[in-house]
C-alpha positions as CSV (number, residue, x, y, z in Angstrom):
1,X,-41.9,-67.2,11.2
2,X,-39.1,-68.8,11.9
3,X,-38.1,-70.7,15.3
4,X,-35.3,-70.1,18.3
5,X,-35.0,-73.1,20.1
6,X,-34.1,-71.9,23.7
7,X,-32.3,-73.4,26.5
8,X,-29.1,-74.7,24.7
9,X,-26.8,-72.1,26.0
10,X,-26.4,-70.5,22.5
11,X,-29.1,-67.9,22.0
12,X,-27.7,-64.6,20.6
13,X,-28.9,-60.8,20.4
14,X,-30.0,-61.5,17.5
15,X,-32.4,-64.3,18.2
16,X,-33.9,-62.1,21.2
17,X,-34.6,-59.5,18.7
18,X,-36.1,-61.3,16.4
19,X,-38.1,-63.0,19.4
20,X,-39.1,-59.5,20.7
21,X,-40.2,-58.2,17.4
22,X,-42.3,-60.9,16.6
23,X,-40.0,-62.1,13.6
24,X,-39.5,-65.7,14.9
25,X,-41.4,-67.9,17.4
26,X,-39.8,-69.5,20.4
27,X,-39.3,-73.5,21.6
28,X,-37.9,-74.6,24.6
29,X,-35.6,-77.4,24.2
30,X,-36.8,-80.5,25.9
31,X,-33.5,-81.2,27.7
32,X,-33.8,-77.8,29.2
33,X,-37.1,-78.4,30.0
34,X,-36.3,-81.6,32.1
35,X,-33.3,-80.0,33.5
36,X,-36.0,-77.4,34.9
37,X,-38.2,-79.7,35.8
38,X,-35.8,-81.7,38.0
39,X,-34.8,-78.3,40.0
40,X,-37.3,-78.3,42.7
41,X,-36.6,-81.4,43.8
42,X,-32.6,-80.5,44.2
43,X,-33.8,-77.6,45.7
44,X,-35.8,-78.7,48.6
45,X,-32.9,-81.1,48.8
46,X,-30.3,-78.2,49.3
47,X,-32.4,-76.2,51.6
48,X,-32.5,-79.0,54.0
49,X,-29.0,-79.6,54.1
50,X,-28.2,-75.6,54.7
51,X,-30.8,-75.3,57.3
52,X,-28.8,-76.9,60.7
53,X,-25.9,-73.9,59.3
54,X,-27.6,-71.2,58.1
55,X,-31.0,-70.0,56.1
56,X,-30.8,-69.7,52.5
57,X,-31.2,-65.8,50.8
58,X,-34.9,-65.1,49.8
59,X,-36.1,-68.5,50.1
60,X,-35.5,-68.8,54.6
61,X,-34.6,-65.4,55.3
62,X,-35.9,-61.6,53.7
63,X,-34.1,-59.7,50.9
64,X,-31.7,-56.7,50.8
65,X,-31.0,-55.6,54.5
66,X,-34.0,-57.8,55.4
67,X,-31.9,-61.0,55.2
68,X,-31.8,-60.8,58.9
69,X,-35.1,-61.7,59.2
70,X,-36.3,-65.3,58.9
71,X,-39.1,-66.9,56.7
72,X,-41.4,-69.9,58.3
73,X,-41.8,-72.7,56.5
74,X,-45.8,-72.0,57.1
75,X,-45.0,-68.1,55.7
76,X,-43.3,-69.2,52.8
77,X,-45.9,-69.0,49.5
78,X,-47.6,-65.9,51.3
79,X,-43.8,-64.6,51.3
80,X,-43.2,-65.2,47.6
81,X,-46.3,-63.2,46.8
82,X,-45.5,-60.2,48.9
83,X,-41.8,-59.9,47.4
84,X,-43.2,-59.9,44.5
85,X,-46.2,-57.3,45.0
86,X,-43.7,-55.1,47.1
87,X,-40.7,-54.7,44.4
88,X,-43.3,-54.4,41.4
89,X,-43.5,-50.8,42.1
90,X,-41.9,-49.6,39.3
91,X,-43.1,-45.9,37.6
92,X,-42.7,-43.3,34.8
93,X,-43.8,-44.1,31.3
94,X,-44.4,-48.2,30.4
95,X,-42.0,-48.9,27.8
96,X,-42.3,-50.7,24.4
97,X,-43.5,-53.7,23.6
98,X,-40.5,-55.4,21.7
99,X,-38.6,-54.2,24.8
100,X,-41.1,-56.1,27.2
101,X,-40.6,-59.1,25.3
102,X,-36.8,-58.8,24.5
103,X,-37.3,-59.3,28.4
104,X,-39.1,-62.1,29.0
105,X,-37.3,-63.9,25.9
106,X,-34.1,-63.4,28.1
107,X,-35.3,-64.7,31.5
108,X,-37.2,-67.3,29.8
109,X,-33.9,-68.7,28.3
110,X,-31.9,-67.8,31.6
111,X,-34.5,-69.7,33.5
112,X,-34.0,-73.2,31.7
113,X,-30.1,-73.2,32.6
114,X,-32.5,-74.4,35.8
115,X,-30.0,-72.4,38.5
116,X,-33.3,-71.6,40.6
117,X,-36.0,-73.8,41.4
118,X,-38.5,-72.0,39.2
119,X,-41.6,-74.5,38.7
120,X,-41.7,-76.2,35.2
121,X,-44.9,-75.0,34.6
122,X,-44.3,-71.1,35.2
123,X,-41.3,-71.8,32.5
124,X,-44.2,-73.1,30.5
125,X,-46.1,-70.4,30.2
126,X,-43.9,-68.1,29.9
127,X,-42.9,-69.7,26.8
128,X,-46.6,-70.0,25.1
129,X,-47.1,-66.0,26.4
130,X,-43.9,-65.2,24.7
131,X,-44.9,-67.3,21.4
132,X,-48.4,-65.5,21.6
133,X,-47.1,-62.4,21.8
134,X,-48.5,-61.1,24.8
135,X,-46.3,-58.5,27.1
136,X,-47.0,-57.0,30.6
137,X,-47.1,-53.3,31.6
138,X,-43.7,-52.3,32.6
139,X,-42.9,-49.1,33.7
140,X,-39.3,-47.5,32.9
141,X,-37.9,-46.6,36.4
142,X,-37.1,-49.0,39.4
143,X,-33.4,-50.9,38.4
144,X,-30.0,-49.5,38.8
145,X,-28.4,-52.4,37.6
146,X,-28.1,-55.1,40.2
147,X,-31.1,-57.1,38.7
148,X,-34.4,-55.7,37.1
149,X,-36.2,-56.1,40.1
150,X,-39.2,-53.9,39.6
151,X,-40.0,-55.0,35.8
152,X,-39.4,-58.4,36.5
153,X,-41.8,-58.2,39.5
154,X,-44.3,-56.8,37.2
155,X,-43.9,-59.6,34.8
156,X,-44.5,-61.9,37.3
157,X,-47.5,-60.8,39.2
158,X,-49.3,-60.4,35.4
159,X,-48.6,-64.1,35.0
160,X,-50.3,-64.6,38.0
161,X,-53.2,-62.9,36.3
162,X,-52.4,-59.5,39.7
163,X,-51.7,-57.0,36.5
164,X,-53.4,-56.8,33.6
165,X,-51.8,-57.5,30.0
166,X,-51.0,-54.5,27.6
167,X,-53.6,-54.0,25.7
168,X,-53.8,-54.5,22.2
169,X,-50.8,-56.6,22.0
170,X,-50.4,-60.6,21.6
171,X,-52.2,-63.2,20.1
172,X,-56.4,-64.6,21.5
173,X,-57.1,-63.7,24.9
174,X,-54.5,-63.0,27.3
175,X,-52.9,-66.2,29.2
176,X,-54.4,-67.6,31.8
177,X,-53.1,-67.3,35.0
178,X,-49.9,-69.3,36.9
179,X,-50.4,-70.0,40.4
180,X,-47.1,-69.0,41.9
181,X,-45.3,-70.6,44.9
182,X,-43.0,-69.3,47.0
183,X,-40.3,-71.2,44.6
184,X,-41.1,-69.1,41.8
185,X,-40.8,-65.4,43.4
186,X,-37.1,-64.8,43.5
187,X,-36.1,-66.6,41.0
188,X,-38.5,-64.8,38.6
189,X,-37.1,-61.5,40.0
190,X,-33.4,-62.5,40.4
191,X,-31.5,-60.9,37.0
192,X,-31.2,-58.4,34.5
193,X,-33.4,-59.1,31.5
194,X,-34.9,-56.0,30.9
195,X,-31.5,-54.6,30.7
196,X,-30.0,-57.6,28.8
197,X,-32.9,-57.5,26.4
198,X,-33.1,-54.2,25.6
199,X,-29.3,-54.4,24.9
200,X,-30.2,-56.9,22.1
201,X,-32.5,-54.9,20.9
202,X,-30.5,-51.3,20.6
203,X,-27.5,-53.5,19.5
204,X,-29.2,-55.3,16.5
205,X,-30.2,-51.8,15.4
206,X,-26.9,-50.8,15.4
207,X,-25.6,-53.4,13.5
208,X,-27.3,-52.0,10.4
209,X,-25.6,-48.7,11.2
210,X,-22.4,-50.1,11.5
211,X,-22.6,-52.1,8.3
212,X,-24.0,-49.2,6.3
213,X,-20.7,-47.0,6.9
214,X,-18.0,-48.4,4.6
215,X,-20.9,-48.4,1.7
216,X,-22.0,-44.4,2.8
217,X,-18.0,-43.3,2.9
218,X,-17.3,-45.1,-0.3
219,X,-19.8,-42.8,-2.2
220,X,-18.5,-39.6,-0.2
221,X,-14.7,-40.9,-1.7
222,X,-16.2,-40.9,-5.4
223,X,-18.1,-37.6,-5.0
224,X,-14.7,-35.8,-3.5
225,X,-12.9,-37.6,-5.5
226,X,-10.8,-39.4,-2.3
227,X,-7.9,-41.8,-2.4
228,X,-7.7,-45.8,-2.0
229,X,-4.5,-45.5,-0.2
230,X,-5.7,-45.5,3.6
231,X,-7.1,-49.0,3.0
232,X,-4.4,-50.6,1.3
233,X,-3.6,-54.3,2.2
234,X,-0.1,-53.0,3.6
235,X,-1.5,-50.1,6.3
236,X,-3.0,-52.4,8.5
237,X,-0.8,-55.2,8.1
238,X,1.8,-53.1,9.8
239,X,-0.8,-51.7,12.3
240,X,-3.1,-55.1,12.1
241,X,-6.1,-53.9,14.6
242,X,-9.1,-56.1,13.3
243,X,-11.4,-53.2,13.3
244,X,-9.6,-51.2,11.1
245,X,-8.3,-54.1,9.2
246,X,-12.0,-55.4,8.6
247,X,-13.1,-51.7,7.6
248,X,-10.9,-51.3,5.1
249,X,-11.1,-54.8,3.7
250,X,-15.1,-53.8,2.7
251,X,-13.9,-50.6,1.2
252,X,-11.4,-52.3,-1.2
253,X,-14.2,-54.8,-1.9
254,X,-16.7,-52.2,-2.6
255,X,-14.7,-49.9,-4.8
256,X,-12.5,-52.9,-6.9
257,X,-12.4,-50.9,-9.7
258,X,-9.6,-48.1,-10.8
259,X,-10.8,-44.5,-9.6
260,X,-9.1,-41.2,-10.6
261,X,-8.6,-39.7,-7.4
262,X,-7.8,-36.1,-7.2
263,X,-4.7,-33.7,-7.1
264,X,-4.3,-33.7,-3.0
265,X,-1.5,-35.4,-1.3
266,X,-3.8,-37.1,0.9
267,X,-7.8,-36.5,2.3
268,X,-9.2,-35.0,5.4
269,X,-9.6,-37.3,8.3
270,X,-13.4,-38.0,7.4
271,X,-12.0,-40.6,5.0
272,X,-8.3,-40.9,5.7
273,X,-8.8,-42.1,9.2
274,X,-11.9,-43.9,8.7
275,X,-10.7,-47.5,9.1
276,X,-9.4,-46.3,13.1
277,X,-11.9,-44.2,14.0
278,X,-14.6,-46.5,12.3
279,X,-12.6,-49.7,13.3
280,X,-12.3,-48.8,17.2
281,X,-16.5,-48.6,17.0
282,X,-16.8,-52.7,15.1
283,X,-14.5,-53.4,18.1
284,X,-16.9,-51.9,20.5
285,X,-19.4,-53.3,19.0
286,X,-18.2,-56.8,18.9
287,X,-17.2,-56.6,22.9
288,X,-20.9,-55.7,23.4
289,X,-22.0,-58.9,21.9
290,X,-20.0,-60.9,23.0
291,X,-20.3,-59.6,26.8
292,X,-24.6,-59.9,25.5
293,X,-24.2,-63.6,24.4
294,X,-22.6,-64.6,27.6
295,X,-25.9,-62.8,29.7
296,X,-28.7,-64.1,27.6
297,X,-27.2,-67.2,28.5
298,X,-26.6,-67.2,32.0
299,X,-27.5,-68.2,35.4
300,X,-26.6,-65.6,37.5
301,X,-29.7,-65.8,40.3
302,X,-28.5,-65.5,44.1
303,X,-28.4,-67.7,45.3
304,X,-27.5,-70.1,42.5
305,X,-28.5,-73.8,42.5
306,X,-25.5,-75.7,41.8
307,X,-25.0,-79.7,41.5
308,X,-21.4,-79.9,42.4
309,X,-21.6,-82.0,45.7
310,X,-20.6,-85.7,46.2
311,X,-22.7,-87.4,44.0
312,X,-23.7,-84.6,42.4
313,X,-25.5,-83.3,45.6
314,X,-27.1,-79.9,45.3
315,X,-26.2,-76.4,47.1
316,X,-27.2,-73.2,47.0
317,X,-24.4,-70.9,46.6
318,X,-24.7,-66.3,47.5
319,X,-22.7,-64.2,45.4
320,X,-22.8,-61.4,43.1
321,X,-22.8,-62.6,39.9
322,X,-26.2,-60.6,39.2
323,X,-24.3,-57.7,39.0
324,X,-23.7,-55.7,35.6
325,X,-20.5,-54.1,35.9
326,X,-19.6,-56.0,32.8
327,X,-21.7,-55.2,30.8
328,X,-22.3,-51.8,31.8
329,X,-19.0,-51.2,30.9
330,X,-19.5,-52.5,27.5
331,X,-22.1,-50.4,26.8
332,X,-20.1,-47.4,27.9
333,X,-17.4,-48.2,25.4
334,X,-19.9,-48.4,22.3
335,X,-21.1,-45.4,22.9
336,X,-18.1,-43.6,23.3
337,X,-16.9,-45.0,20.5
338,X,-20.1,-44.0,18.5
339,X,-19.2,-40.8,18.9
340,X,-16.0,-40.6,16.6
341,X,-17.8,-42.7,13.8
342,X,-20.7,-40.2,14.3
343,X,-18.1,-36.9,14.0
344,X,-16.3,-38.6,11.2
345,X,-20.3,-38.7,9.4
346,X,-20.1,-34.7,10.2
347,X,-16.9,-34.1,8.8
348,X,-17.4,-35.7,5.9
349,X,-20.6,-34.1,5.3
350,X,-18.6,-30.7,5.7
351,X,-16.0,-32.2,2.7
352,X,-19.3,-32.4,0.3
353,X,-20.0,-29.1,0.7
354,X,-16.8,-27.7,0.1
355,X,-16.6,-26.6,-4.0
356,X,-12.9,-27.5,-4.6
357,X,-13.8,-31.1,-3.6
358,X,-16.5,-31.8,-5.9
359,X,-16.8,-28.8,-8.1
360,X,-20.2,-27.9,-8.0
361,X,-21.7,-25.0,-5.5
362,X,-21.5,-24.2,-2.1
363,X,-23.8,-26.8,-0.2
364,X,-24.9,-28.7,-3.4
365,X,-26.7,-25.7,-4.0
366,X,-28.5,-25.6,-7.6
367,X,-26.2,-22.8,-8.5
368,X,-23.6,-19.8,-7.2
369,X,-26.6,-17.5,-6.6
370,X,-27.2,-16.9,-3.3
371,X,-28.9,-20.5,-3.3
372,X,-28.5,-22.4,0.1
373,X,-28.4,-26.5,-1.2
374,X,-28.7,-28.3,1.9
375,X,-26.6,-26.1,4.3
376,X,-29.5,-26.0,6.9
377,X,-28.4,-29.9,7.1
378,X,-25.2,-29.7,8.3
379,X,-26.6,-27.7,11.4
380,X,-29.3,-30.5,12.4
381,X,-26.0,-33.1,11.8
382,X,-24.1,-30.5,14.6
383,X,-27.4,-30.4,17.0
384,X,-27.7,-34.3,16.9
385,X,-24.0,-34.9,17.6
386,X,-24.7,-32.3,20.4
387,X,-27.0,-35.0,22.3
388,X,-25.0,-37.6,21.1
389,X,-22.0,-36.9,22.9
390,X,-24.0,-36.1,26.0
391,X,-25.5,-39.2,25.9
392,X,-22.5,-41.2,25.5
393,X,-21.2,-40.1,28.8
394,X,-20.0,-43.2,30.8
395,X,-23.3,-44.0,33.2
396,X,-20.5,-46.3,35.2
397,X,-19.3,-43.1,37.0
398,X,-22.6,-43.0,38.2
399,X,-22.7,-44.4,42.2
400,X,-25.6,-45.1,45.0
401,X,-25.5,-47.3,48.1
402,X,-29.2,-48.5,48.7
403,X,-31.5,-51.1,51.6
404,X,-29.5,-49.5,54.6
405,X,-26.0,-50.0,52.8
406,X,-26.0,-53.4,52.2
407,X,-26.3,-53.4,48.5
408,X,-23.1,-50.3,48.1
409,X,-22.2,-50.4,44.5
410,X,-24.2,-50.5,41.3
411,X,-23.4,-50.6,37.5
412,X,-26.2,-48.3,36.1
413,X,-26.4,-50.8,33.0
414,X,-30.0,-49.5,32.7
415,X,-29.3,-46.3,32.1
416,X,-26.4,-47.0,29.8
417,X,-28.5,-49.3,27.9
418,X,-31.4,-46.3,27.3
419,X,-28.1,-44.2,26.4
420,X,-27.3,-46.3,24.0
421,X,-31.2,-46.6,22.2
422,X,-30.5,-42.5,22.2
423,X,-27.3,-42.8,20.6
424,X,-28.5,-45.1,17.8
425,X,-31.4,-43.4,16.6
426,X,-29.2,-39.9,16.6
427,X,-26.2,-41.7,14.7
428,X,-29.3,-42.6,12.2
429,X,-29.8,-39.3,11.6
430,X,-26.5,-38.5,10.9
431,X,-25.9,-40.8,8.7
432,X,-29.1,-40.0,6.8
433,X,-27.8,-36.6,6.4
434,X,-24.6,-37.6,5.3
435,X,-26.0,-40.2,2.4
436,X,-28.8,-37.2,1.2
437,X,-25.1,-34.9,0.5
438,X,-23.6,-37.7,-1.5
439,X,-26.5,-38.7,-3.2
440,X,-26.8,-35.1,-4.5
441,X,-23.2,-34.8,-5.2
442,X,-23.2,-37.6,-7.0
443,X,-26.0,-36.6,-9.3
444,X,-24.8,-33.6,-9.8
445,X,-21.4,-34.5,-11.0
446,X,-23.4,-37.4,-13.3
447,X,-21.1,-39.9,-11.6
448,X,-21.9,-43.2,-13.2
449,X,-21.4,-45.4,-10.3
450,X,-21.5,-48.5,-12.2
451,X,-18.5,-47.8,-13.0
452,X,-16.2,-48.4,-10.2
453,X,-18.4,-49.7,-7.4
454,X,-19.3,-53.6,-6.8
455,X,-23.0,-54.2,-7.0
456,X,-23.2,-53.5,-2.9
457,X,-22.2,-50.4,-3.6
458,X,-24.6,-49.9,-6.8
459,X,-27.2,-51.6,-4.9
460,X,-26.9,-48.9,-1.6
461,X,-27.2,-45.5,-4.5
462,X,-29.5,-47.2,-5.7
463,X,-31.8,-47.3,-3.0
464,X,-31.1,-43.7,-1.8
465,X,-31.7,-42.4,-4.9
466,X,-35.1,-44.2,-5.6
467,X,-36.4,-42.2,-2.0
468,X,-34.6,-39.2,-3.2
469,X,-36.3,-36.3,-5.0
470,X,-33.3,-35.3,-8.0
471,X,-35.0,-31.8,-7.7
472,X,-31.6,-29.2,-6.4
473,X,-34.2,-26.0,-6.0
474,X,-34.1,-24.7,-2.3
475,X,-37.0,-26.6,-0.6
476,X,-38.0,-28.0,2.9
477,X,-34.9,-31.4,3.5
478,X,-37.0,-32.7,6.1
479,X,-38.7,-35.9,4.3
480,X,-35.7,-36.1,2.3
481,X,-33.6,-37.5,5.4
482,X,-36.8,-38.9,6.8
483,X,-37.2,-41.2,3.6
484,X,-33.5,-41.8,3.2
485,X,-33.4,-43.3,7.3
486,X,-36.3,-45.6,6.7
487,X,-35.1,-46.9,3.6
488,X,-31.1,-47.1,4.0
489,X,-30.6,-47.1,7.7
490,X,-34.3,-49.2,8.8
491,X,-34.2,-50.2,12.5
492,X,-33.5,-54.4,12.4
């Protein structure tokens, strides 16, 4: 496997993904390492020189509305413990592994920009657990995105060796356990790497989605016999969005050669509109990671240990920076933007069925006697892009005020982010559907496409086809799009 150095403030979804499915090993950087190492001591430094003014948040005072009350110096390990016993209470079903260790691959990385005065040794470990493979139990329910609280408390009380490790995953015996201090509690607790991670994850999966469109419509465009004129050079140099521009950039490059388009004046918006409704989605999509790259690599903990004094004297600083309006946002757009790429897929589908596009039967059906072809497809496509849409309703509208009003807004990021997994395994589908109808259409019409496609295009049929029975008798469709997902559309 490959390695992800960690630590140097350039990790990216990708590298947590490959981290969480076990595709790539990780290593601290030793700069980061020291930096982290060097943390406690600026942290005791800063506490003492808050202390005549005013406690510091979860370190001399509780959490949530509890920051009235004050934490003893003799209190203060005992303290770390019971935050972290009392917010581990997290319920529902555990989720997956990947998404436990997309997790801990976040706050691991999070935790060597050394903002909290997290003990080099609990860093440490958490990097050897992550390398072995190893995840904790953590239950689904418990964050509304302010900070993964619950998970994170999880995580940390099964380093301590409190919880037990999920069986049957990780390399040897579990880890031995981390003695933790009252240092290491909040800052273990304080973010949103569940969230953040799991974002990754859904996000790389996407990607292959995404990428697999231009390929999928180009095949639709040679089985109805489309135009090449909605992504000529001079359309979106007169309307130069970079989504759209980029979309139809690949579909000039994947059909270079001359086509004999059909007798219409111009197609249905299925293709026609397919670099802006297809664009607006890359453009989404690109926000996303962007906003992703920027959280995988941040410390965000309140409070935040800063080194901005005279002399480069440290302070703790309180804020909200934790919060994940940002991102929650971000996730909102994708998937509302999913939704026109995924009713373009549906109304393309519709096109491949319609004879006086491709001039064979109804539905691709073997022939005009009463034969059905794959019409039962189209109404799974409509049922999918039923729960689509309802998932990609903006979880930002969502509000609570919780811990007696003192923590009054929150982004729902979590629930936008399980929105999101939803919405990509549905657009899947979809497309699945959509590549079984032009694989068919194609067959049927003997279109050699060879001919006019570039070998990414040639190499995409190809792999459809190879899953695809060439049988057109009525039969049951479910392993055809079953076969066609796994081998087209594979998660990343």
């Amino acid at each position: 496997m490959r390695t992800v150095l960690l630590g140097m403030d350039d990790l990216e979804p990708a590298d947590v993904a490959a981290l969480a499915r076990r595709r790539a090993v990780p290593v601290v950087a030793a700069e980061a390492l020291a930096r982290v190492g060097a943390s406690r001591g600026a942290a005791i430094s800063a506490l003492a020189a808050a202390a005549p003014h005013r406690p510091t948040y979860g370190y001399g005072t509780g959490v949530g509305a509890n920051l009235t009350t004050l934490v003893t110096a003799d209190h203060f390990d005992r303290f770390g413990r019971d935050l972290l016993r009392a917010h581990s209470g997290g319920f529902g079903p555990l989720l997956p592994a990947p998404s436990a260790r997309a997790m801990m691959a976040v706050r691991l990385n999070q935790l060597l920009r050394a903002g909290t005065a997290v003990g080099r040794d609990v860093v440490q470990a958490l990097a050897s657990t992550l390398a072995r493979g190893h995840v904790p139990e953590v239950h689904t329910h418990g964050s509304i995105g302010t900070a993964d609280l619950s998970a994170l408390a999880e995580l940390a009380l099964t380093l301590s060796g409190e919880l037990p490790w999920m069986p049957g995953e990780g390399d040897g015996a579990s880890p031995a356990p981390v003695r933790l201090s009252g240092w290491d509690a909040l800052p273990l607790m304080s973010s949103s790497a569940l969230t953040i991670g799991r974002a990754a994850l859904a996000l790389e999966d996407l990607r292959v989605l995404l990428d697999s469109i231009p390929p999928l419509a180009a095949l639709v465009l040679l089985a109805v016999h489309g135009s090449l004129e909605p992504f000529d050079v001079a359309v979106h140099r007169m309307r130069p969005h970079a989504g759209a521009a980029a979309t139809a950039a690949r579909m000039r490059a994947l059909i270079p050669g001359p086509t004999a388009p059909g007798s219409r004046v111009q197609d249905r918006f299925g293709l026609r509109a397919l670099p802006q409704v297809h664009g607006a989605a890359v453009e989404a999509f690109d926000t996303l990671e962007a906003v992703l790259c920027i959280e995988i690599n941040a410390a965000a903990e309140n409070p935040l240990l800063v080194r901005d004094g005279p002399d480069g004297a440290p302070r703790y600083v309180h804020h909200g920076g934790f919060h994940q309006a940002r991102l929650a946002l971000a996730l909102d757009h994708l998937r509302l933007a999913l939704v026109g790429t995924a009713e373009l897929s549906a109304a393309r589908l519709a096109e491949i069925f319609e004879p006086s596009r491709t001039g064979v039967p109804p539905f691709l059906a073997q022939s005009e006697d009463g034969s059905s072809g794959l019409m039962i497809l189209e109404y799974g496509v409509q049922s999918a892009l039923a729960q689509l849409r309802s998932a990609a309703q903006p979880a930002t509208l969502n509000h609570s005020v919780v811990s007696r009003g003192d923590e009054d807004h929150a982004s729902f990021a979590p629930l936008a982010t399980t929105r999101l997994e939803e919405c990509v395994e549905l657009l899947r589908l979809v497309l699945a559907v959509e590549l079984v109808a032009a694989t068919r259409a194609l067959r049927m019409q003997q279109v050699n496409v060879d001919a006019v496609g570039s070998a990414e295009l040639v190499d995409f049929a190809a792999t459809a086809a190879k899953v695809l029975d060439p049988g057109t008798e009525d039969r049951n469709l479910t392993e055809d799009v079953h076969a066609v997902a796994r081998a087209c559309f594979p998660a990343a």
